[in-house]
PDB file of N, CA, C and O in Angstrom:
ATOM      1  N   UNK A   1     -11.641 -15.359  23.914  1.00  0.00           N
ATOM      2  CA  UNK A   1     -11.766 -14.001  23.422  1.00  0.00           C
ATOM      3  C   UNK A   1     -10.374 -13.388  23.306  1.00  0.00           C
ATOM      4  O   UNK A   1      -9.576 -13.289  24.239  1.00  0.00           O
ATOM      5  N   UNK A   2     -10.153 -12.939  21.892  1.00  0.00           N
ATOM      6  CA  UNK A   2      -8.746 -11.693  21.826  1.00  0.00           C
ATOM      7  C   UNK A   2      -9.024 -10.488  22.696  1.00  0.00           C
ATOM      8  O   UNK A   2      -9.968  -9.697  22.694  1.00  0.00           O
ATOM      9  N   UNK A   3      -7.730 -10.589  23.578  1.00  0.00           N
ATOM     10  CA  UNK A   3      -7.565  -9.115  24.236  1.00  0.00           C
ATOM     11  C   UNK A   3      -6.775  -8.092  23.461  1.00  0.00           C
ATOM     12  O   UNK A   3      -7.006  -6.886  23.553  1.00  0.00           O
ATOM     13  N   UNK A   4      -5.613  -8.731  22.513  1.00  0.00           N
ATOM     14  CA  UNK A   4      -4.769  -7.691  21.944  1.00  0.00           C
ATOM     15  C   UNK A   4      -4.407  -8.464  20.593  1.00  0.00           C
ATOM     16  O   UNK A   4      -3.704  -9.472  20.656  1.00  0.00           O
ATOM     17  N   UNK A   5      -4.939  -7.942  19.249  1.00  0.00           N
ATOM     18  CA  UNK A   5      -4.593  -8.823  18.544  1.00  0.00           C
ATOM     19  C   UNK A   5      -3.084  -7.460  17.425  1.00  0.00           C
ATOM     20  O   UNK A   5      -3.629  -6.375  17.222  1.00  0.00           O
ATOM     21  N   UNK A   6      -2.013  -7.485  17.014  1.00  0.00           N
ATOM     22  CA  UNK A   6      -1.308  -6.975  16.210  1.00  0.00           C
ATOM     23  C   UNK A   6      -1.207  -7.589  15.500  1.00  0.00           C
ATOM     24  O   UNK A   6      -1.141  -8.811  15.633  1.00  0.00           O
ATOM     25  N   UNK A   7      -1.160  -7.009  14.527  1.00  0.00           N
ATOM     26  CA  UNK A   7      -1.145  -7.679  12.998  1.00  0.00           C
ATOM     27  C   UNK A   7       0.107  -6.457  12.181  1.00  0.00           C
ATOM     28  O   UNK A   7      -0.184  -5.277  11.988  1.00  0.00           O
ATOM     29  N   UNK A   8       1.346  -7.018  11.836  1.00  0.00           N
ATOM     30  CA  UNK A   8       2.074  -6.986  11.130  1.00  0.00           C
ATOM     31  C   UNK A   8       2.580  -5.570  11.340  1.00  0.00           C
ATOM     32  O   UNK A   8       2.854  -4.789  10.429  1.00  0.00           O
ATOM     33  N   UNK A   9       2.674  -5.327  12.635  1.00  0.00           N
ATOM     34  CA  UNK A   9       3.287  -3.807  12.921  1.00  0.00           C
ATOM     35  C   UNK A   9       4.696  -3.950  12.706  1.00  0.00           C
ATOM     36  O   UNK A   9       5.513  -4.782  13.100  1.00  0.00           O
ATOM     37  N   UNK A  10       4.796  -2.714  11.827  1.00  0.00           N
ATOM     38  CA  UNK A  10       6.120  -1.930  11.884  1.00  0.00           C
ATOM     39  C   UNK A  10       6.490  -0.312  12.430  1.00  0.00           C
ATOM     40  O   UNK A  10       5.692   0.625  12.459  1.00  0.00           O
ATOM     41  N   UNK A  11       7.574  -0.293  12.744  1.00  0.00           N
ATOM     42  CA  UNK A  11       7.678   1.379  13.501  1.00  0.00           C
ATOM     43  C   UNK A  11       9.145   1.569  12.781  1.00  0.00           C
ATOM     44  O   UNK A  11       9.903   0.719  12.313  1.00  0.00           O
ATOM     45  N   UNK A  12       9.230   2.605  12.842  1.00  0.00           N
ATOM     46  CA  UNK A  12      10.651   3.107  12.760  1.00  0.00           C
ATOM     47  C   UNK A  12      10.596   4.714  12.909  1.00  0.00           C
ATOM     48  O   UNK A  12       9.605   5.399  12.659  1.00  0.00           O
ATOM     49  N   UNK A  13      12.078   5.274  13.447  1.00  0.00           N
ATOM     50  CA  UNK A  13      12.282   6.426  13.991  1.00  0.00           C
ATOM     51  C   UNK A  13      13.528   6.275  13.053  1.00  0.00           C
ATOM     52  O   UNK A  13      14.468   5.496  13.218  1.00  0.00           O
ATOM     53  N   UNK A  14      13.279   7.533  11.629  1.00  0.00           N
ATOM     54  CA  UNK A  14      14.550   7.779  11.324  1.00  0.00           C
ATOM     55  C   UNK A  14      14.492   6.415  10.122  1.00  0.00           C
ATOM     56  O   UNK A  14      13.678   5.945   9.327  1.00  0.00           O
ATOM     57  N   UNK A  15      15.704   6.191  10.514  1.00  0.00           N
ATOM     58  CA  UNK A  15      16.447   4.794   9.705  1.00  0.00           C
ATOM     59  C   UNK A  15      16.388   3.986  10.331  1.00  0.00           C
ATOM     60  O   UNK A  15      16.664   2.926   9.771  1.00  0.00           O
ATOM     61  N   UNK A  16      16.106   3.911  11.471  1.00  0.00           N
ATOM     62  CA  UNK A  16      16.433   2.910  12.525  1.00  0.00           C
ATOM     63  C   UNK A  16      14.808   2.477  12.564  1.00  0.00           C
ATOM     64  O   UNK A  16      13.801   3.165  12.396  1.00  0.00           O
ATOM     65  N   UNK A  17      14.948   1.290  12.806  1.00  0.00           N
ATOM     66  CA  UNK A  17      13.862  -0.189  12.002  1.00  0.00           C
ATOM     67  C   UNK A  17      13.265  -0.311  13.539  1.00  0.00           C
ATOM     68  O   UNK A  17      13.224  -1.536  13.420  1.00  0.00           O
ATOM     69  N   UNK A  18      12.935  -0.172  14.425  1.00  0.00           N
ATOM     70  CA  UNK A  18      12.127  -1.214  15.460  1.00  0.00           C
ATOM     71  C   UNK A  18      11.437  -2.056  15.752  1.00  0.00           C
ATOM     72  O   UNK A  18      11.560  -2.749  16.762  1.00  0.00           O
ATOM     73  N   UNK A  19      10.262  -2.182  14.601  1.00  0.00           N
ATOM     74  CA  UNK A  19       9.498  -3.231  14.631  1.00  0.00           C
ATOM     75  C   UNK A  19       9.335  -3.734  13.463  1.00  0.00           C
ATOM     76  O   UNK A  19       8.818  -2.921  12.696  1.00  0.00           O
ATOM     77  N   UNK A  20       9.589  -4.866  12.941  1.00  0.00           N
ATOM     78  CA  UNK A  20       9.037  -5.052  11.275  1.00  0.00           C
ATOM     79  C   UNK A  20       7.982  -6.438  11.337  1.00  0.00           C
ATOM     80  O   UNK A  20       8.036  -7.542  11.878  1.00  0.00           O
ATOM     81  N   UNK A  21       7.086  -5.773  10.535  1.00  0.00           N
ATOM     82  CA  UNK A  21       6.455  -7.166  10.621  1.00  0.00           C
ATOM     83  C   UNK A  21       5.676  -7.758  11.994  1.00  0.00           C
ATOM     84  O   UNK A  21       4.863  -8.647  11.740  1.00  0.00           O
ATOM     85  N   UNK A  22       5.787  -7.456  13.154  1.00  0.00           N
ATOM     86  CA  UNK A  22       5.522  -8.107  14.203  1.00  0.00           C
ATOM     87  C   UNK A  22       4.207  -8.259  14.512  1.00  0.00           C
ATOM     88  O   UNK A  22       3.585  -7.230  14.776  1.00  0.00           O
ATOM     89  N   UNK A  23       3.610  -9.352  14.541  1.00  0.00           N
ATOM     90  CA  UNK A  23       2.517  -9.930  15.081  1.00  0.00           C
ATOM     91  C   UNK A  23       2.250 -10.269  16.220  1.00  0.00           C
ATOM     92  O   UNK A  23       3.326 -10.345  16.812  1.00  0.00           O
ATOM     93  N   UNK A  24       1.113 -10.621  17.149  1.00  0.00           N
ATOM     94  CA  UNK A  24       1.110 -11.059  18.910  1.00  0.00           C
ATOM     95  C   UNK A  24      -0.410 -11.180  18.964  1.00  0.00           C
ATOM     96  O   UNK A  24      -1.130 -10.233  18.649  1.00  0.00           O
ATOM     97  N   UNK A  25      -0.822 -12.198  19.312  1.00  0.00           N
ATOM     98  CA  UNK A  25      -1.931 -12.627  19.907  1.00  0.00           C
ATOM     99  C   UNK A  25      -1.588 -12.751  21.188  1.00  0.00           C
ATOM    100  O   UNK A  25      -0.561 -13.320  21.560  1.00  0.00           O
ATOM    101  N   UNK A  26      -2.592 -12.123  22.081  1.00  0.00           N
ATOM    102  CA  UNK A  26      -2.895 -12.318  24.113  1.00  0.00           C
ATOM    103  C   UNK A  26      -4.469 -12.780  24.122  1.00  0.00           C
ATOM    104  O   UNK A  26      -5.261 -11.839  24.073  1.00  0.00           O
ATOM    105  N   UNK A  27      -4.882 -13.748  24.163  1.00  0.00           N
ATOM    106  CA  UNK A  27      -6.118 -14.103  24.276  1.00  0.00           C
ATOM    107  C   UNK A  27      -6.471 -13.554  26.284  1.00  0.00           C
ATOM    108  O   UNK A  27      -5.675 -13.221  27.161  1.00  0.00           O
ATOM    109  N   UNK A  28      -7.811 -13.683  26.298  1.00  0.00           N
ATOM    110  CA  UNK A  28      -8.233 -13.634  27.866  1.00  0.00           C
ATOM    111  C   UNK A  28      -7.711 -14.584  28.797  1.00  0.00           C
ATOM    112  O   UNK A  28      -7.711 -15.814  28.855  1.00  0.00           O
ATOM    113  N   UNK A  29      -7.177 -13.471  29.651  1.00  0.00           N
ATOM    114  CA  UNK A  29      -6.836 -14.847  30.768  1.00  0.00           C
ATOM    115  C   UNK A  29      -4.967 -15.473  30.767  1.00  0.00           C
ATOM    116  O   UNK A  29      -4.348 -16.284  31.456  1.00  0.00           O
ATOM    117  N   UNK A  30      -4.641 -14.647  29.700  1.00  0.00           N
ATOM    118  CA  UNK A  30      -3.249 -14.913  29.286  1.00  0.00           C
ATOM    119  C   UNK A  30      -2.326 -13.831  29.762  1.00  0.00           C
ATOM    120  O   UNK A  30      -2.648 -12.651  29.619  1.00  0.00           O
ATOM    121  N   UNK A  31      -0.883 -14.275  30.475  1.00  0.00           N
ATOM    122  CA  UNK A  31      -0.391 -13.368  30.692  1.00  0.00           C
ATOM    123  C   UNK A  31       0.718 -13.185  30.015  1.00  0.00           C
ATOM    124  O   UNK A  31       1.441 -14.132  29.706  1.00  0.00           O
ATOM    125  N   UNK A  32       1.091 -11.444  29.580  1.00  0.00           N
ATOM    126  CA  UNK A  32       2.251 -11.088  28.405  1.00  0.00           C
ATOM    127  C   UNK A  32       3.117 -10.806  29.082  1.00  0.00           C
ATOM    128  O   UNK A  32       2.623 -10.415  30.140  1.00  0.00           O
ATOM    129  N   UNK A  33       4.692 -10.743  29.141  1.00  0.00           N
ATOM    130  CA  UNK A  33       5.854 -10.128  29.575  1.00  0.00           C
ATOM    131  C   UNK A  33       6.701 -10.086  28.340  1.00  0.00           C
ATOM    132  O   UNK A  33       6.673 -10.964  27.477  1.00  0.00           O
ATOM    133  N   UNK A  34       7.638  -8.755  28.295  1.00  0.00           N
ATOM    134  CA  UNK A  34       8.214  -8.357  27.236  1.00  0.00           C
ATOM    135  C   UNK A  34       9.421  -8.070  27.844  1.00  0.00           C
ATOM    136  O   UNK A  34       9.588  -7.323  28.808  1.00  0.00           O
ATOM    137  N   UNK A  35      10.438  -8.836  27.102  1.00  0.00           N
ATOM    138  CA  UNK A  35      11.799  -8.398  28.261  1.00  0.00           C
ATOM    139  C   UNK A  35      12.997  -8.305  26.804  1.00  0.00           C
ATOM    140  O   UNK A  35      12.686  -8.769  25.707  1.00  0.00           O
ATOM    141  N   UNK A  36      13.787  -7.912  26.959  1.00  0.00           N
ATOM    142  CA  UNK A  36      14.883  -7.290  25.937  1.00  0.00           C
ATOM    143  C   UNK A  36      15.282  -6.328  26.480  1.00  0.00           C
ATOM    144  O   UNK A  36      14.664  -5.682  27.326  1.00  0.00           O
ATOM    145  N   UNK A  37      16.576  -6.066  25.984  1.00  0.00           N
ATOM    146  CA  UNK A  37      17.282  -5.131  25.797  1.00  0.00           C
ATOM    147  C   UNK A  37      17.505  -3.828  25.887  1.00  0.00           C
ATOM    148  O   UNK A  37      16.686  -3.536  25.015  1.00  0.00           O
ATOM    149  N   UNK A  38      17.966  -2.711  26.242  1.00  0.00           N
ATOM    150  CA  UNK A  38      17.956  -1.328  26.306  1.00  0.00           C
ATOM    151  C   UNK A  38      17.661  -0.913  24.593  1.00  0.00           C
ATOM    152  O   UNK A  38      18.014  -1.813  23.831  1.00  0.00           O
ATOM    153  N   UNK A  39      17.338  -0.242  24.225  1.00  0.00           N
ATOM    154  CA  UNK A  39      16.457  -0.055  23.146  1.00  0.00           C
ATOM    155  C   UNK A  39      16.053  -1.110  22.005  1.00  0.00           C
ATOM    156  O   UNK A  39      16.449  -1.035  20.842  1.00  0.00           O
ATOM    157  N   UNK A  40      15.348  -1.934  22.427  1.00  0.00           N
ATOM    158  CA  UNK A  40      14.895  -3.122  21.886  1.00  0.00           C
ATOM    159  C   UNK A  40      13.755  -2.892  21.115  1.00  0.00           C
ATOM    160  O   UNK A  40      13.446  -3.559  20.127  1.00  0.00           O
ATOM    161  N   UNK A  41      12.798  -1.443  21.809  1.00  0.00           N
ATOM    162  CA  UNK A  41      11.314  -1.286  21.617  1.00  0.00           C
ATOM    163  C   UNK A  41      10.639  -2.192  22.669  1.00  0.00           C
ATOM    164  O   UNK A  41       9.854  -2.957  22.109  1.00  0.00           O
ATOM    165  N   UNK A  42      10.670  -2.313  23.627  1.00  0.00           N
ATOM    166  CA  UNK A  42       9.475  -2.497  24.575  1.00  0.00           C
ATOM    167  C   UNK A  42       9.252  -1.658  24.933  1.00  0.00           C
ATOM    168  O   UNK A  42       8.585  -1.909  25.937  1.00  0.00           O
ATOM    169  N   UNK A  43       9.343  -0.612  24.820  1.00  0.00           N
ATOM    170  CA  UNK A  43       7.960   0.652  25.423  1.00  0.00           C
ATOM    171  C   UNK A  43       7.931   1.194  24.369  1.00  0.00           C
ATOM    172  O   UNK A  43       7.337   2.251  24.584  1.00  0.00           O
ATOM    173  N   UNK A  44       8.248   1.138  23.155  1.00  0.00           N
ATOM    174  CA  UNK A  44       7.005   1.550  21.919  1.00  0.00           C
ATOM    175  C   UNK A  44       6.007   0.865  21.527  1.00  0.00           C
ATOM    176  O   UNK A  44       4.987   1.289  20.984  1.00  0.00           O
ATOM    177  N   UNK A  45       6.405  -0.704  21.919  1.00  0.00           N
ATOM    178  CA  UNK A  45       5.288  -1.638  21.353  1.00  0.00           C
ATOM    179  C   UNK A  45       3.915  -1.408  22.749  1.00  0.00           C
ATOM    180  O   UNK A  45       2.713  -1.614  22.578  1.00  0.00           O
ATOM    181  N   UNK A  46       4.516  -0.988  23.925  1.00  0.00           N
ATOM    182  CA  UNK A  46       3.533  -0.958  24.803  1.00  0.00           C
ATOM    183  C   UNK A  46       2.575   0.433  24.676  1.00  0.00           C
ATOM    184  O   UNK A  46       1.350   0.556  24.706  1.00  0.00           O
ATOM    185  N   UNK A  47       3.665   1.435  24.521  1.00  0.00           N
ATOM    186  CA  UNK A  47       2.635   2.959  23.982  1.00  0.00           C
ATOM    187  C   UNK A  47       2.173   2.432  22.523  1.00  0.00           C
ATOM    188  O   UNK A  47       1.370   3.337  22.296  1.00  0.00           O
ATOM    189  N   UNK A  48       2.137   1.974  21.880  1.00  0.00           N
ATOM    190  CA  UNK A  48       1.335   1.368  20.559  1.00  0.00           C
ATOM    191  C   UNK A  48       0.103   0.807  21.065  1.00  0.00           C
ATOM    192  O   UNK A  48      -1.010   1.331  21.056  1.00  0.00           O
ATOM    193  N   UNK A  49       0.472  -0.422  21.543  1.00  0.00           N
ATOM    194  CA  UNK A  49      -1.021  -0.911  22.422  1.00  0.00           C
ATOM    195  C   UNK A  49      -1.764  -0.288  23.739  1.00  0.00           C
ATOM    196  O   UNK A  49      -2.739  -0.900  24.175  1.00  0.00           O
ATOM    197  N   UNK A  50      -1.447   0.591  24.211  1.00  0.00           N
ATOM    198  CA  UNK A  50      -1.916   1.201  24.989  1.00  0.00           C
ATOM    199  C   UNK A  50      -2.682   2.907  23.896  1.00  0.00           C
ATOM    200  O   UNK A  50      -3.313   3.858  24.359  1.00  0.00           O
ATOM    201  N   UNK A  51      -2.249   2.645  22.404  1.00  0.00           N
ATOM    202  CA  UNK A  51      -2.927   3.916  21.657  1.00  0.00           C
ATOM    203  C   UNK A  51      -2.371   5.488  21.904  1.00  0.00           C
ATOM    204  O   UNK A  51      -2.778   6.545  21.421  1.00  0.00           O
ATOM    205  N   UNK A  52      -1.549   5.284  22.614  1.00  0.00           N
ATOM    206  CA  UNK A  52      -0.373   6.174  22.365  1.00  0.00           C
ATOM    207  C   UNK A  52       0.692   6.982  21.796  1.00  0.00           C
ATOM    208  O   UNK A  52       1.204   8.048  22.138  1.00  0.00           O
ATOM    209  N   UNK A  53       0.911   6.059  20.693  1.00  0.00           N
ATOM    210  CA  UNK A  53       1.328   5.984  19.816  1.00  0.00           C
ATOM    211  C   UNK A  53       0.954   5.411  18.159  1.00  0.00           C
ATOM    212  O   UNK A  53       0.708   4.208  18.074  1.00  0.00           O
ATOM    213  N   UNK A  54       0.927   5.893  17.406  1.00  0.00           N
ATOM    214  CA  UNK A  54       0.283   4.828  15.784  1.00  0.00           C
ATOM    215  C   UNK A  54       1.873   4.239  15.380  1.00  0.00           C
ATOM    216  O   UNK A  54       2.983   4.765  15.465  1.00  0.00           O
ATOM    217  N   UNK A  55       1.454   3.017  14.946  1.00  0.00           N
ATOM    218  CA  UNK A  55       2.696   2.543  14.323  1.00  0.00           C
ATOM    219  C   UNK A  55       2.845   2.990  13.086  1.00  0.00           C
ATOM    220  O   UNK A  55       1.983   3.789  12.718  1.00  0.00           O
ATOM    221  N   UNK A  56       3.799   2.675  12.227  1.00  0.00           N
ATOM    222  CA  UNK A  56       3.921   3.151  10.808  1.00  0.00           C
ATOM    223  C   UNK A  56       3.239   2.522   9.795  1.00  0.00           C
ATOM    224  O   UNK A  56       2.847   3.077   8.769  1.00  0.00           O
ATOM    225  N   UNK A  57       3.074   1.179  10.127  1.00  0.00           N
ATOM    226  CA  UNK A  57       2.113   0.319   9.114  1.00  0.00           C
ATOM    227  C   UNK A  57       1.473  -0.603   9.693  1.00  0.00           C
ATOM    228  O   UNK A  57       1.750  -0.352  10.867  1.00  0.00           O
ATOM    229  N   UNK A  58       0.608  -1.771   9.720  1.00  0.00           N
ATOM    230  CA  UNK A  58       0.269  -2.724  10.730  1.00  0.00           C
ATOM    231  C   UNK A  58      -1.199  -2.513  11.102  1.00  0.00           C
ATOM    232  O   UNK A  58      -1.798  -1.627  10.494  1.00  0.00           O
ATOM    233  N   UNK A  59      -2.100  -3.498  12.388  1.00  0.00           N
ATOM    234  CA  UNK A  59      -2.901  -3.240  12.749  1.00  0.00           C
ATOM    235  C   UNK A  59      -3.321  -3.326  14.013  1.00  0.00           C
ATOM    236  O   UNK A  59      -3.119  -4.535  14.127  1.00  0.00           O
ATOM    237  N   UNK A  60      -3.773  -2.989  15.125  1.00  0.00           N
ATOM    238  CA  UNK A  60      -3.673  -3.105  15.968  1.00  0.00           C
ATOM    239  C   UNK A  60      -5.250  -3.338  16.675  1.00  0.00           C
ATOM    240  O   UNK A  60      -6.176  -2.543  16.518  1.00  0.00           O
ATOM    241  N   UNK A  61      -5.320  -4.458  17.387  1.00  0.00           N
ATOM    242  CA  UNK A  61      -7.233  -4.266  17.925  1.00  0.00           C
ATOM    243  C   UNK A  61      -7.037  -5.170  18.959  1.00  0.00           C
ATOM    244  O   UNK A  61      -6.370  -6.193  19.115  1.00  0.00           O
ATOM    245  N   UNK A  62      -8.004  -4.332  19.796  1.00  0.00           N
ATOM    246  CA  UNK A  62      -8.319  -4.337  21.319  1.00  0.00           C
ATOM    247  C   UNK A  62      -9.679  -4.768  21.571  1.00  0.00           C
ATOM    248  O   UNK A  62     -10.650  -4.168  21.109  1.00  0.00           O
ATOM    249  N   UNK A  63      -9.768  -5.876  22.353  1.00  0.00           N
ATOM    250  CA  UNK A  63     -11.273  -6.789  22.430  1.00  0.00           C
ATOM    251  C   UNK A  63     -11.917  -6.342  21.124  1.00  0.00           C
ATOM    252  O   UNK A  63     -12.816  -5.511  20.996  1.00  0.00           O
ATOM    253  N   UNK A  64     -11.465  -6.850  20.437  1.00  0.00           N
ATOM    254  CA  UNK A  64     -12.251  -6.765  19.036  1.00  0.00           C
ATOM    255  C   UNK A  64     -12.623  -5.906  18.024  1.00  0.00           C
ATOM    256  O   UNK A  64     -13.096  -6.156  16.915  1.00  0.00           O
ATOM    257  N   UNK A  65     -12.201  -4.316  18.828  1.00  0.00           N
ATOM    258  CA  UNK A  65     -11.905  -3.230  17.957  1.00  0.00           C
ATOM    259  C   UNK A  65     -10.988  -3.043  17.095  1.00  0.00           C
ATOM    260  O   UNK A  65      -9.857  -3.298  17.508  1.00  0.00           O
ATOM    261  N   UNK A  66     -11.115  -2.509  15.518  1.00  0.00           N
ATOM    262  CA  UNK A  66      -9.578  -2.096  14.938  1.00  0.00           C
ATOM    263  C   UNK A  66      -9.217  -0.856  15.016  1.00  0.00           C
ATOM    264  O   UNK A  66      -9.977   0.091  14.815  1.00  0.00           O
ATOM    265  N   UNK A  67      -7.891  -0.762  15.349  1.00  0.00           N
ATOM    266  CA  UNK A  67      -7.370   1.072  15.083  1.00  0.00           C
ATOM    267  C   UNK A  67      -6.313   0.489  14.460  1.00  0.00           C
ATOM    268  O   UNK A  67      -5.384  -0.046  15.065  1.00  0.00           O
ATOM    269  N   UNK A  68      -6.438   0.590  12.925  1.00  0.00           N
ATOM    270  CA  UNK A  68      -6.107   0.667  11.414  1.00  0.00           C
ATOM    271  C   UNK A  68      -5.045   1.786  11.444  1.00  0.00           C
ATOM    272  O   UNK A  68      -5.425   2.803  12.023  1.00  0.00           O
ATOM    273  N   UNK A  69      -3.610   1.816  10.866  1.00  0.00           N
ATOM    274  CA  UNK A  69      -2.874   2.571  10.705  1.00  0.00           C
ATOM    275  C   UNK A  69      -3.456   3.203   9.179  1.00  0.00           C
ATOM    276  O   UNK A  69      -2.860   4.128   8.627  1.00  0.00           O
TER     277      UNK A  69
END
């Protein structure tokens, strides 16, 4: 079973690009860690999947739900 499926998120603030394109499958039972850099975007991609945030384009679904940008 998909726990977190993204499909082709992009974000940006401004001019500045953060996410393009980015995809991520976490099936059940799988564990994620996100490690980078001081403004890399790991805590936008996490307020994104946590619904916090909408990305700019992309898709985002949670056990099988979509929340469609």
């Amino acid at each position: 079973m998909t726990v977190v499926n993204l499909k082709d998120i992009s974000t940006r603030f401004g001019t500045h690009e953060v996410h393009r394109g980015l995809s991520l499958v976490v099936e059940k039972g799988e564990r994620l860690a996100l490690v980078g850099g001081s403004g890399c975007g790991k805590s936008v991609l996490l307020s994104e999947i946590a619904l916090l945030r909408q990305p700019d384009a992309g898709d985002i679904q949670l056990f099988g739900l979509s929340f469609n940008h």
